[in-house]
N, C-alpha and C positions, 0 to 999 in steps of 0.2 A: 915573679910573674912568668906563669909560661908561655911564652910568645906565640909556639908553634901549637900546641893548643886552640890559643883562643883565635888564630889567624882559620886553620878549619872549623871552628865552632860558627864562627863569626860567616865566612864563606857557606856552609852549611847553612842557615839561616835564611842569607840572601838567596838562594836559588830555591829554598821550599817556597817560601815566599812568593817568589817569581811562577813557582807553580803553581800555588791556591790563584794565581791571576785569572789561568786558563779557562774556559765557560767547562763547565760542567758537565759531565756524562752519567752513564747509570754508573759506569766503573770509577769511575771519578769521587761519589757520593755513598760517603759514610753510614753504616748502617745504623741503626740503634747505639746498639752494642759498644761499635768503636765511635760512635759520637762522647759516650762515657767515656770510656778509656784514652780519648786525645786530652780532655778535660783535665784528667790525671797528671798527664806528665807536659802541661801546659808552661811550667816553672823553667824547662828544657826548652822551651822552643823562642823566650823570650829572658830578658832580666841581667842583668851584668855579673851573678854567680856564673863563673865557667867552671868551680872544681868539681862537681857533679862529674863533669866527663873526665877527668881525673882518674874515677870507678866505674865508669859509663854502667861496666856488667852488673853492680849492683842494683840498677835502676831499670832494667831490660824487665824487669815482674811485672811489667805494663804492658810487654807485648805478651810473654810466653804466662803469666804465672810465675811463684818463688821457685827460682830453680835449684834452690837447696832443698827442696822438697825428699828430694831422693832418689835415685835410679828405678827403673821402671823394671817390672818381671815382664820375661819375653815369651811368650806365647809358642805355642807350636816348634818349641826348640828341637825339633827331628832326633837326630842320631847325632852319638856322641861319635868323634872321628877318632878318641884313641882309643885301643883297647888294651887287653892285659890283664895284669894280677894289680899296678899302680890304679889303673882307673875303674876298677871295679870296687877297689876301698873306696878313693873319693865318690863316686856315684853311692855306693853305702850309706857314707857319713853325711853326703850332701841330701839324701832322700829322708834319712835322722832324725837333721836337722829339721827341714822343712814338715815334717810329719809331729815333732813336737808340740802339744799346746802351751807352750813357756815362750816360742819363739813369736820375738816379737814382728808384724807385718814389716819395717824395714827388714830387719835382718831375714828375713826370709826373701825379698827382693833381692838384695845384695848375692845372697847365696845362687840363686837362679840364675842373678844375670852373672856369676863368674860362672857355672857351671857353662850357659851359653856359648862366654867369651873362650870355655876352653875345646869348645865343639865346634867352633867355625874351621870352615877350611874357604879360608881366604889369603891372598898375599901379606906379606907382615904390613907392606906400608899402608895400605887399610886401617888395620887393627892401631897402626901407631900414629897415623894423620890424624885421629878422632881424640880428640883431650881436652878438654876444659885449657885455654892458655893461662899462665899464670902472670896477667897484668893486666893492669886500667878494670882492678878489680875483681878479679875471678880469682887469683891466689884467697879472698878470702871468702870464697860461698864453701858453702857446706857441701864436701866431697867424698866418695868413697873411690880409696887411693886401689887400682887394681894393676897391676904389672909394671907399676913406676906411672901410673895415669891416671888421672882425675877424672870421674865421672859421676856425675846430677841428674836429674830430669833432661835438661837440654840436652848435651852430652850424649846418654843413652840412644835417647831416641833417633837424633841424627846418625850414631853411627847403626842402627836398625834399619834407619832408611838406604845410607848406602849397601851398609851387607845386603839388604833383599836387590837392589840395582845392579850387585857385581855376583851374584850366584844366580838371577835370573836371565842373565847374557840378554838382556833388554839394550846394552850399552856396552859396547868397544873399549873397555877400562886403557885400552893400549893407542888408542887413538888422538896422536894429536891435536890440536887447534881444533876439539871440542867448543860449541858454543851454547852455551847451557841459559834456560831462563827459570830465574827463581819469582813467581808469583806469590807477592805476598809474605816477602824475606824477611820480613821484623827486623830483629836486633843484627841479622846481617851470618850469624852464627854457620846455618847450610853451605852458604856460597862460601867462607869461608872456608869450611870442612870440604867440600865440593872441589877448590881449586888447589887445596892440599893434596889430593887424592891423584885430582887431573892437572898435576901444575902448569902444561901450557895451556891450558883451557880461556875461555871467555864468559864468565859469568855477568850478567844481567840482572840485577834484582829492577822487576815492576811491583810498586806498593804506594799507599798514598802517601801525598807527599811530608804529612805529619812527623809520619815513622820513622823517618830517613833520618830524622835527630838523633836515632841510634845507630842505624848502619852505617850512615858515611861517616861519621869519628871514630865510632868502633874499627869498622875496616883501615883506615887512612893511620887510625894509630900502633894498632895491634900487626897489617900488615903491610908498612909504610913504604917497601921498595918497590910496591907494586905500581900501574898506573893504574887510575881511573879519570871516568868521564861521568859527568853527573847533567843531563839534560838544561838546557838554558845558557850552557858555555857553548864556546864555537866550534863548529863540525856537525856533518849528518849525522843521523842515530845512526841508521846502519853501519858505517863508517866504522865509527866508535865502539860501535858493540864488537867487531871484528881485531880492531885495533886496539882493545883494553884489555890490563886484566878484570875490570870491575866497571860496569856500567850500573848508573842509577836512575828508573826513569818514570815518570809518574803515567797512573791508567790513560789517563787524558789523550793521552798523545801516541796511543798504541797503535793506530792506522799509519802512523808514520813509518812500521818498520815493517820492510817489506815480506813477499811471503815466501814461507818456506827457510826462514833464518838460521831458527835454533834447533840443534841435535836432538835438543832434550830439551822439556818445558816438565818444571816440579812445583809441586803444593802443598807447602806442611802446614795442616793446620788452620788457614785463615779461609779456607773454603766453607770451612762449616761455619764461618761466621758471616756470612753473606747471606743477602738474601736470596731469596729463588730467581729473582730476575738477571742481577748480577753472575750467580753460578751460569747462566744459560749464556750470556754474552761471553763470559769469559772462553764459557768452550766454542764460540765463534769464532773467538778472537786465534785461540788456543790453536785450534783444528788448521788456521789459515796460517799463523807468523810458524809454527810447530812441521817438523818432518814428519807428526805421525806418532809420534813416542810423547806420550804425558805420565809421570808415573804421582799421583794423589799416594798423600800416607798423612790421610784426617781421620775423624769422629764421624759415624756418621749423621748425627745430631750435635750442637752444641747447644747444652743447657741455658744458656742465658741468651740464644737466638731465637725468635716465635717466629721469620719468615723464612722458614727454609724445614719443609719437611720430610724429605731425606737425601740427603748427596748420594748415596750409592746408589739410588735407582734411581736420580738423574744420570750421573755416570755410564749406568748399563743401560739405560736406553740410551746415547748419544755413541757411547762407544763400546769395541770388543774391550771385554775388559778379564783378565789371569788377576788372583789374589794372590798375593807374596807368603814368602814360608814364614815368614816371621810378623807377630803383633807384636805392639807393644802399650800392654794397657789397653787402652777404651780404640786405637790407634790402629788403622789398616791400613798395612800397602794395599794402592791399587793399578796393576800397569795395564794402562788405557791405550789403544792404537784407534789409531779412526776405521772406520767403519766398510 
């Protein structure tokens, strides 16, 4: 039996719980979409099986999709930063490859995003904060191994989203006691990679409170010397969010934190799954707890949403909005300031 396991599993539960209590908001109320997708991984949030979270990252394909799917091609890869007689083979052999019709759609990804990863000019600790971790599940998804690091769909794209964050100088990479808000964090994966990057930082993830099945074990397990504060235990929010390295908190209750809080407020991905009434609240919400900096890296459609007919130009009309150097996929950075 693992004690310490099922003592967060257990804890976890009681406080979602304590949060579906709250009366309801637009931000609060499930869309379509993730009314399915709570359905899904319903088995998690109730039942006396605890080893699920055991592999928790195996069971994350409920928030992101299979993240063995495979690493993403990076769009608008600029300029390669080495030059020479070495890198003009590889650019060669890697142009070859890709120009082949034998080669198959992964390995032409793979080959793209190494070419990418050899053209950044970022700090190393960047490049080596970003990895697939290897436990409570992820040593066994399907990886391509690139400089001693594991990297998937998930993987890829978060370290995308930071590279466009640290070449856009949108964000003080050198700034302590950062307080970052992650909207709509899922399996918890960003703010993790987030306070790698920034390790005195203060991450926040706001998401419903369903979700949190996955971030707060995931976090609590994978990066256990940390503190956190999870809404419903005792202390202000703000307080807390200041005082933690991981704060967990549901929409409900987002008037509570006061304005002008977070450094930085990001959205990977679950924007486009909203609907248009929600996306519009949230940039209310965004614009008031936010310094001013929101950086969105979504779709600007998602397929299986019918009430949201297109986030980028809600976006550019609510805000000034720069497109980042790098896509990835169907995937755009977008760095937002207010208006």
């Amino acid at each position: 039996m693992n004690e310490a396991r099922d003592s967060i599993v257990e804890h976890t539960r009681e406080m979602i719980s304590g949060m579906l209590t709250l009366d309801s908001t637009v931000l609060s109320t499930p869309s379509d979409m993730w009314r399915e997708n709570i359905a899904r991984f319903e088995y998690l949030l109730s039942g006396p099986d605890m080893t699920p979270f055991d592999e928790i990252r195996l069971h994350t394909h409920f928030i992101t999709g299979n993240p063995s799917r495979g690493i993403q091609i990076v769009d608008d890869m600029g300029q390669e930063k080495q030059s020479g007689p070495f890198s003009a083979v590889v650019n060669k052999a890697t142009d070859a490859i890709c120009a082949s019709r034998h080669v198959t759609e992964t390995l032409k990804r793979n080959v793209l995003f190494r070419k990418w990863l050899r053209g950044l000019n970022v700090p190393r600790r960047v490049i080596q904060s970003v990895s697939e971790p290897q436990a409570l599940g992820g040593e066994k998804l399907l990886c391509t191994r690139i400089g001693g690091r594991s990297y998937n769909f998930d993987t890829s794209r978060f370290l995308t989203e930071i590279v466009n964050l640290y070449e856009s100088g949108f964000l003080d990479f050198n700034q302590p006691g950062l307080r970052i808000l992650d909207v709509g964090g899922g399996w918890g994966g960003l703010a993790y990679f987030l306070r790698r990057v920034f390790p005195n930082s203060h991450l926040t993830i706001l998401d419903l409170p369903e979700t949190m099945i996955f971030s707060i074990p995931y976090l609590k397990m994978v990066d256990k010397n940390k503190s956190f504060f999870v809404y419903g235990e005792n202390g202000s929010v703000d307080s807390a969010i200041s005082d933690n390295d991981f704060s967990f908190i549901p929409p409900t209750i987002i008037n509570q934190i006061g304005d002008d809080t977070f450094d930085l407020v990001v959205n990977t991905g679950s924007m486009a799954e909203m609907t248009a009434e929600q996306v519009m609240e949230y940039i209310v919400q965004i614009k008031r707890v936010g310094k001013g900096l929101f950086f969105s890296f979504n779709e600007d459609l998602q397929s299986r949403n019918t009430h949201l007919r297109s986030l980028f130009q809600i976006l550019r009309e609510e805000f000034t909005v720069a497109e980042g150097n790098y896509r990835n996929g169907s995937f755009r950075p977008l760095f937002c300031t207010t208006n």
